[in-house]
N, C-alpha and C positions, 0 to 999 in steps of 0.2 A: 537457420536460427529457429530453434524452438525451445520458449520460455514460459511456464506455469507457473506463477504467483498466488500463492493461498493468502487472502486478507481476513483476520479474523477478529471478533473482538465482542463487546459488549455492543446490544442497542444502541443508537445514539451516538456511539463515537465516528461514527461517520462509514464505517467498515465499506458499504455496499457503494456507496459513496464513490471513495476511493479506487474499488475496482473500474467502475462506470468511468471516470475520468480518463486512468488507466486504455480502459478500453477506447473511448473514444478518441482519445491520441491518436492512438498506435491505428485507429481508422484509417483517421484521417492522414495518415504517413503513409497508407498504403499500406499495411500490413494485415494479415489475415488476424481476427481473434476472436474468442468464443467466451463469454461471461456466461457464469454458474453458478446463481445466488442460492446462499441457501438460509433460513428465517429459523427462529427459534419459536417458540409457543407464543413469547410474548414481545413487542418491540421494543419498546426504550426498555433497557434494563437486562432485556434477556439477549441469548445468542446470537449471533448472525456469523456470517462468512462466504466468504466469494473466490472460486477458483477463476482466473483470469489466463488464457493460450494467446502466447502471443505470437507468430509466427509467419517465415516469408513465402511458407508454403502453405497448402492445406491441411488443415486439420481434423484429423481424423475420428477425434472425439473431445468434448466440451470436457471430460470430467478423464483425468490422469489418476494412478494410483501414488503417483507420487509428486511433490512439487518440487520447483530448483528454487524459488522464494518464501519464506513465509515472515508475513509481516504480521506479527502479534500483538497488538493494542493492551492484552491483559493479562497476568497470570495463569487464568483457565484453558484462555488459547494456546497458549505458547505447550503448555502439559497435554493440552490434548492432542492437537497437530505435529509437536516436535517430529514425533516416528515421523511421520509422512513425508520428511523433505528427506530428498536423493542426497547420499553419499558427496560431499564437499559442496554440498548446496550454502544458503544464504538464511539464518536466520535471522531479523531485525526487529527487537525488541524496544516496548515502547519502557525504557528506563522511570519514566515518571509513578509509572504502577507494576512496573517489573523488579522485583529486587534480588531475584536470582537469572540464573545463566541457562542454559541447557546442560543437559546431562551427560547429551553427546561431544565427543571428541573429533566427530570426523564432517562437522560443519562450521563455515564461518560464522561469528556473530557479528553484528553490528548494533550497539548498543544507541540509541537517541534519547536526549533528555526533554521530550516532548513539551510540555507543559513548558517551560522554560523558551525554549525555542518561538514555542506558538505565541508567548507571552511579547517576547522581540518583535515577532511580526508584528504585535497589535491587538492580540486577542486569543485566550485556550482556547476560544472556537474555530480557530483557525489551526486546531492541531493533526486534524487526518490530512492538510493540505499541505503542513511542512513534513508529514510521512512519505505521503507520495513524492512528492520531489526531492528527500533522502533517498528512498529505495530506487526510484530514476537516475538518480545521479550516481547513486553508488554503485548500478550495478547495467550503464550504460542503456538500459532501457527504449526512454525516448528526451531524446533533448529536452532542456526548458523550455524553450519556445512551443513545443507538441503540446507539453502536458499542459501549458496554461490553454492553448487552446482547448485541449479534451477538457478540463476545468469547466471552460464558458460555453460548451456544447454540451456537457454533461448538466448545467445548471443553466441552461439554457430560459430567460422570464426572469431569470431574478440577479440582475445585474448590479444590484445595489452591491452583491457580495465579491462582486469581482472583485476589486482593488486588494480587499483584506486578504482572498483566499491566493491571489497573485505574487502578496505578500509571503503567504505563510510557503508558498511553494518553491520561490524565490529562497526563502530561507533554509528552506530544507536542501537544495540544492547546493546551496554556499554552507553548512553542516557538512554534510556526504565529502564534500571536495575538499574542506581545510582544517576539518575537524574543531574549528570553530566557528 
């Protein structure tokens, strides 16, 4: 198994986040992975994104030319990175600020109505938490159980936010699986 996940997005919405959770899972499962952030000029507001390897082997390099995930948080991501996902890859767009598709034909989409979802759980701040446990569930990843732990090892001192982000990830996962 070898999995590349591109997280991209705006500042703020949790992007780097997301991958770190991500990655700490899939540690903590045993799994080999390699995080590859990368910062815009400016933080809240400007760019961010993070290639995530997830894999049961070694890995050979932190940085692929192309991803089998991309988890797109906003319009600018989804246009910029589209090319970069492999031929019947996974594209998961964040529906709440996406309002078109990709262009390509030869990728899955998976469309989340974020803000909505995150609201169920409890809170839009809890909306990069019902991402990742969408794009987990949807695409076999790492169990629920992983990611909440990667969640509480990733956000490790600030426990106050368990419950909510346990929430939103729980929700994303019951998304991914029933389409409601």
């Amino acid at each position: 198994m070898l999995v590349r996940t591109q997280f991209a997005g705006f500042g703020g919405q949790g992007v780097l986040l997301m991958g770190y959770v991500l990655s700490n899972g899939a540690m903590l499962k045993g799994l080999n992975v390699t995080f590859f952030p990368s910062y815009g000029a400016e933080m809240r507001g400007g760019t961010a994104n993070c290639m995530v390897t997830l894999s049961d082997k070694k890995i050979a390099s932190p940085v692929g030319s192309q991803a089998d995930i991309l988890v797109a948080m906003n319009g600018p991501s989804l246009d910029k990175f589209e090319p970069t996902v492999a031929k019947g890859g996974l594209i998961v767009l964040n529906q709440s600020l996406i309002k078109w598709g990709p262009k390509r034909q030869d990728v899955e989409v998976f469309s989340v109505p974020l803000v909505d979802l995150a609201r169920e759980a409890g809170s839009e701040r809890a909306a990069n938490m019902v991402m990742i446990g969408a794009v987990c569930a949807k695409r076999d990843l790492l169990p629920l159980e992983d990611v909440v732990k990667g969640m509480q090892a990733a956000m490790k001192g600030k426990d106050k936010f368990f419950a909510l982000n346990t929430k939103g990830i729980q929700r994303g996962f019951t998304f991914a699986q029933t389409g409601k």
